[in-house]
C-alpha positions in Angstrom: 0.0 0.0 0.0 1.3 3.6 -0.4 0.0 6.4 2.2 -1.2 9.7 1.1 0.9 12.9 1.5 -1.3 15.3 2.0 -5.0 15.2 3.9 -6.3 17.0 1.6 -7.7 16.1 -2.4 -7.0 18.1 -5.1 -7.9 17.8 -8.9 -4.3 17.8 -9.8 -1.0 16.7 -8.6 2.7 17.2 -9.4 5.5 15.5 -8.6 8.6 16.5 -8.7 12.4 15.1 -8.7 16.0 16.6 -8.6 19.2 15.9 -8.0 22.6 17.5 -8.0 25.8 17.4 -5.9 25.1 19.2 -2.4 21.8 17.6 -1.3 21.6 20.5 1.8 21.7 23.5 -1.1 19.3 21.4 -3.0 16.7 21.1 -0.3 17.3 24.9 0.4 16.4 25.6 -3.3 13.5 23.2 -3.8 11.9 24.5 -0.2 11.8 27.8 -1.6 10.9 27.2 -4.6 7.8 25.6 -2.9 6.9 28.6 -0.5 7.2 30.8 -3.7 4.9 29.1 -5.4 2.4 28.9 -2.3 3.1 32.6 -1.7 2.2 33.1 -5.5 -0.7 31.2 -5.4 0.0 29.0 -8.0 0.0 25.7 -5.8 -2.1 25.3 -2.8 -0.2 23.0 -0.9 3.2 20.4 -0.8 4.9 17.9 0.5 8.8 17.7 0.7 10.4 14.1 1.2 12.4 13.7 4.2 14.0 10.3 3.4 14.1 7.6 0.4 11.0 5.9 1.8 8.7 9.0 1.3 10.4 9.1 -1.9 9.6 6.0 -2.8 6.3 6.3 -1.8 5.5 9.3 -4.0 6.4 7.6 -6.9 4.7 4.3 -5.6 1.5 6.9 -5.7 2.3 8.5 -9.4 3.5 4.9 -11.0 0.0 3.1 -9.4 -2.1 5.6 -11.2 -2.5 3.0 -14.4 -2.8 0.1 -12.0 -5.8 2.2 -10.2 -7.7 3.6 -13.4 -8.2 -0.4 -14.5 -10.1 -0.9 -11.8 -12.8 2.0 -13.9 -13.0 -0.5 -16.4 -11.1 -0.6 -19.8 -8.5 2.2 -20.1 -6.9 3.6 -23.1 -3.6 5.2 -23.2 -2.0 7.5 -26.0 0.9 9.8 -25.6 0.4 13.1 -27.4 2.6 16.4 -27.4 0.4 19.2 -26.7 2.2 23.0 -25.4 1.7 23.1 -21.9 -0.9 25.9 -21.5 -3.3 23.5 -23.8 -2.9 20.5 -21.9 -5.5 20.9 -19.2 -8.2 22.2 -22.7 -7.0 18.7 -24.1 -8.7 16.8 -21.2 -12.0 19.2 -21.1 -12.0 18.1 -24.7 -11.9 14.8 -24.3 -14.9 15.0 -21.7 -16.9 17.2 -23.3 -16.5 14.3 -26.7 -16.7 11.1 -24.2 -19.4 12.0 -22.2 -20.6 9.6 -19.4 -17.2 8.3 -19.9 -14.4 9.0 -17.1 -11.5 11.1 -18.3 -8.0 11.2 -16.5 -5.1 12.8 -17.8 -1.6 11.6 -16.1 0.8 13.9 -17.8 4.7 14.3 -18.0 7.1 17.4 -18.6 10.9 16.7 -19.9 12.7 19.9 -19.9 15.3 19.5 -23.1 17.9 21.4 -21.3 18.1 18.6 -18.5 17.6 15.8 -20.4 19.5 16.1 -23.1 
């Protein structure tokens, strides 16, 4: 089982990993990056991992998600690149077009100057 990170639900989630050479600067930059964002508004809540097992656990939550939409019934999965300020029209889209059908959206970002 995996346990939730935060008591409250939301219609969207992000996770998010880094890495780099100092982990004490890095967990200085990523906490405030996170109260910026609260400050800003533009998130309304987050959880840091302390350790390897809450790690683990948040991607236990994101990697599940495929596991937990079978149990809706069939699923259908397509990748598609779509500019990021469209994505969230793609999935109102898809509703409006589906109907009494359930619509999820389980997205992912690569940022070309970290990859590659």
């Amino acid at each position: 089982g995996v346990t939730r990170p935060m008591d409250t639900e939301y219609p969207f989630y992000m996770l998010i990993e880094t890495s780099g050479s100092n982990s004490e600067h890095d967990n200085a930059k990523i906490e405030s990056f996170i109260e910026k964002v609260m400050e800003q508004q533009c998130i309304s809540d987050g959880v840091l991992a302390s350790d390897q097992a809450q790690a683990d656990n948040l991607w236990r939550l994101r990697e599940g998600a495929a596991e937990a939409l079978n149990k809706h019934g069939y699923t259908y999965k397509y990748d598609v690149s779509v500019p990021s300020h469209q994505m969230y029209g793609l999935v109102e889209t898809m509703r409006d077009r589906l109907g009494a059908a359930e619509v999820f959206s389980k997205e992912h970002s690569l940022s070309p100057n970290v990859v590659g």
